[in-house]
Backbone as ProteinMPNN parsed JSONL, in Angstrom:
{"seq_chain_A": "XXXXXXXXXXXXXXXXXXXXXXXXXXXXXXXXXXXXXXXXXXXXXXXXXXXXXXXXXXXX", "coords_chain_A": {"N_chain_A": [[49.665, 17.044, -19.464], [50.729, 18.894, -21.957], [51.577, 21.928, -22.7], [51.824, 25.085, -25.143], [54.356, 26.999, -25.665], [55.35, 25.909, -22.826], [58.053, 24.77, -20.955], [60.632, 21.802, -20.984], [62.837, 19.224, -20.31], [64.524, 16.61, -21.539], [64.625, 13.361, -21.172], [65.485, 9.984, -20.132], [65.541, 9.208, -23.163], [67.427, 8.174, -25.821], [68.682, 10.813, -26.297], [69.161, 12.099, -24.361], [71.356, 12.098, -22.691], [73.047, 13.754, -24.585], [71.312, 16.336, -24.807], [71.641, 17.077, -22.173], [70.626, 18.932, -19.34], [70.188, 21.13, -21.323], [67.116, 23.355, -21.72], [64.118, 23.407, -23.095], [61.474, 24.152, -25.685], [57.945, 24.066, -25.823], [56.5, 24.307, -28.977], [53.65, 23.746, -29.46], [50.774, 22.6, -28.728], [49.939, 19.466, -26.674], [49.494, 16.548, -28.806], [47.633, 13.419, -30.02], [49.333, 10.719, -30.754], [49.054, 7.763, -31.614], [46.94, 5.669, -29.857], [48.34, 5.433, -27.809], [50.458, 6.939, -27.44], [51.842, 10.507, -27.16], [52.53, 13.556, -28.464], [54.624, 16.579, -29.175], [55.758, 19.752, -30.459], [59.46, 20.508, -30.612], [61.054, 23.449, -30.263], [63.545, 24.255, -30.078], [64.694, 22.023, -31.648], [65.724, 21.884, -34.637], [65.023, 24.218, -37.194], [62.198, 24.476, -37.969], [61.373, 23.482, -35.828], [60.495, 20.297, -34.605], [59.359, 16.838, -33.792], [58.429, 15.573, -30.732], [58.326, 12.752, -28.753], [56.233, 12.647, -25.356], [56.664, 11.25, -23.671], [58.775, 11.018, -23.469], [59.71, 13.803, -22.303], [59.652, 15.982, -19.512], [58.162, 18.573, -17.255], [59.79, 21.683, -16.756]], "CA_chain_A": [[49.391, 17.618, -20.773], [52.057, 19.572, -22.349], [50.805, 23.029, -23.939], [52.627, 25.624, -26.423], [54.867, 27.371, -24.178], [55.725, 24.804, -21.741], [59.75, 24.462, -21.239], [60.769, 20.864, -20.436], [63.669, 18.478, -20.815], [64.432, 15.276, -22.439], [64.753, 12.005, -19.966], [65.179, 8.412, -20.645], [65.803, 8.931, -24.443], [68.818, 8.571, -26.057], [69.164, 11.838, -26.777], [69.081, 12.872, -23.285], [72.967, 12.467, -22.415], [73.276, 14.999, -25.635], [71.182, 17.278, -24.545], [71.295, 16.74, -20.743], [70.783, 20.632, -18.977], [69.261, 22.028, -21.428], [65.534, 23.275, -21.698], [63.073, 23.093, -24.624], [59.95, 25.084, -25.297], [57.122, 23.756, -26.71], [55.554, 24.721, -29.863], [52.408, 23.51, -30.211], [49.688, 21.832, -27.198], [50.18, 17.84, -27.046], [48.66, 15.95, -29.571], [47.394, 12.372, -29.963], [50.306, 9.777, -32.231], [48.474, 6.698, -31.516], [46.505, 5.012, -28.473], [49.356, 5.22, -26.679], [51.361, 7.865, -27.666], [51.447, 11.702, -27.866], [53.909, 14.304, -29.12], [54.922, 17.497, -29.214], [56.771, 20.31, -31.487], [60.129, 21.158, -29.304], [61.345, 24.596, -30.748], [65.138, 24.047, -30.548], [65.335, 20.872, -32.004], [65.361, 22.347, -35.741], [64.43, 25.514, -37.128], [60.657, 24.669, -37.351], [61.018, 22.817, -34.656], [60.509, 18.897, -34.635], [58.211, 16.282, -33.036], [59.239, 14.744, -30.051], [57.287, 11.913, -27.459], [56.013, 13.33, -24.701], [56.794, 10.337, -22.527], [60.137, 11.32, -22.534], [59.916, 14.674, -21.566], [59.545, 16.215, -18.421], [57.962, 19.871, -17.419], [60.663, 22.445, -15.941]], "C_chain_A": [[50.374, 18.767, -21.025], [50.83, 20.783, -23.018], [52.097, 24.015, -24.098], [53.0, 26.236, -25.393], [55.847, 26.636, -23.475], [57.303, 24.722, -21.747], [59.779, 23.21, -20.411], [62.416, 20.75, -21.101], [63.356, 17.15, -21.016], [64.755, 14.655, -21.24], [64.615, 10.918, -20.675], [65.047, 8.068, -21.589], [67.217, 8.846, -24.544], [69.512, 9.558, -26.602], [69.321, 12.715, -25.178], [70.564, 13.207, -22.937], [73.319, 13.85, -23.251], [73.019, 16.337, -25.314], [70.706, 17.882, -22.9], [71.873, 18.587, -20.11], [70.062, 21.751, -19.86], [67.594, 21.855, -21.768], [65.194, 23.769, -23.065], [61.591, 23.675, -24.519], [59.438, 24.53, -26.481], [56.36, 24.203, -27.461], [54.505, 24.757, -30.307], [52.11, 22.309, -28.768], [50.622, 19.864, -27.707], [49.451, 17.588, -28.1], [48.913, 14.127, -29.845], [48.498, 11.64, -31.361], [48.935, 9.229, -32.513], [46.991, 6.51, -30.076], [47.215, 5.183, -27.419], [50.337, 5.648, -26.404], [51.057, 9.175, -27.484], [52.998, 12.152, -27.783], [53.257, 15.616, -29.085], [55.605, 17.909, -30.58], [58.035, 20.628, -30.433], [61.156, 21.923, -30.219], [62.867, 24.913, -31.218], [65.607, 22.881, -31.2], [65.336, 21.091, -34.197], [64.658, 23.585, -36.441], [63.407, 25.619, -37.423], [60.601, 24.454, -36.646], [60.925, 21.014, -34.997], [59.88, 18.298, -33.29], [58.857, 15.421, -32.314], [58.056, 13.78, -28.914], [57.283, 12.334, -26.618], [56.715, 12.486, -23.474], [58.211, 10.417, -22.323], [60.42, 13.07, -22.103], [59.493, 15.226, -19.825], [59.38, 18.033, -18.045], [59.1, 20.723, -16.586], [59.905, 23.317, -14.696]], "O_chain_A": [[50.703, 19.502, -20.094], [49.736, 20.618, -23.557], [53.136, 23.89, -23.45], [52.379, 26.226, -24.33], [57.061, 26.804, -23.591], [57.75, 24.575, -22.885], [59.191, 23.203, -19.33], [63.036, 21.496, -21.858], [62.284, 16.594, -20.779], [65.149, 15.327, -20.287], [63.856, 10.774, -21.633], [64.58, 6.939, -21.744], [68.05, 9.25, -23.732], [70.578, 9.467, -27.211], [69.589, 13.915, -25.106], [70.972, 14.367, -22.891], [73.779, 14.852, -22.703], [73.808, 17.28, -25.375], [69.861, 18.706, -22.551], [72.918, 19.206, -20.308], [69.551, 22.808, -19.487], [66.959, 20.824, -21.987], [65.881, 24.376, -23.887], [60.807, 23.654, -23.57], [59.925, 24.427, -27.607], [55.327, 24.638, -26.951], [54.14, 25.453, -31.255], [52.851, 21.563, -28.129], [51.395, 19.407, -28.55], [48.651, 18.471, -28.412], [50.025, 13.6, -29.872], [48.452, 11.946, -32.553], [48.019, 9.702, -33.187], [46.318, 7.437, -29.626], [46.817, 5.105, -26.256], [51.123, 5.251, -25.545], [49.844, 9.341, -27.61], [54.046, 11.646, -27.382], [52.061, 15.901, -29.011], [55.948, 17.162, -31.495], [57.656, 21.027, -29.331], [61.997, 21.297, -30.863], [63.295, 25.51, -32.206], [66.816, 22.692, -31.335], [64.835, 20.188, -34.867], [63.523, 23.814, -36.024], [63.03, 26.789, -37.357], [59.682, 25.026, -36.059], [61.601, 20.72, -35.983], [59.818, 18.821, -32.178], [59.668, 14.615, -32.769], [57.066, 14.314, -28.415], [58.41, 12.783, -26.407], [57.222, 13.028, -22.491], [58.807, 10.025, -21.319], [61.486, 13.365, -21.561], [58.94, 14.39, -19.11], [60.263, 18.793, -18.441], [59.265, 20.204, -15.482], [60.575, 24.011, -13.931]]}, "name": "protein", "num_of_chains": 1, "seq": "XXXXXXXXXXXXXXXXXXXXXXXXXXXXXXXXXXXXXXXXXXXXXXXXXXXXXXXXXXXX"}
């Protein structure tokens, strides 16, 4: 479970090469997409921030 705070990185997306090294702090607890999903806010990815799958991150 990811919560607000939390610094991770990206893995096994295709954004990972891009932003491979650096870390990401999460804006806001996990929360439910789907059944089978959840997401995050991740703080540097836009200046509110922006929603990213959890299943590709990873906690630092």
């Amino acid at each position: 479970m990811f919560k607000q705070g939390d610094q991770v990185i990206i893995h096994t997306h295709r954004y990972a090469t891009l932003y491979k090294g650096k870390i990401f702090t999460c804006l806001a607890n996990e929360k439910k997409w789907d059944e089978e999903e959840s997401y995050t806010i991740l703080k540097e990815l836009g200046q509110d921030g922006k929603s990213f799958f959890t299943r590709y991150l990873t906690k630092v």
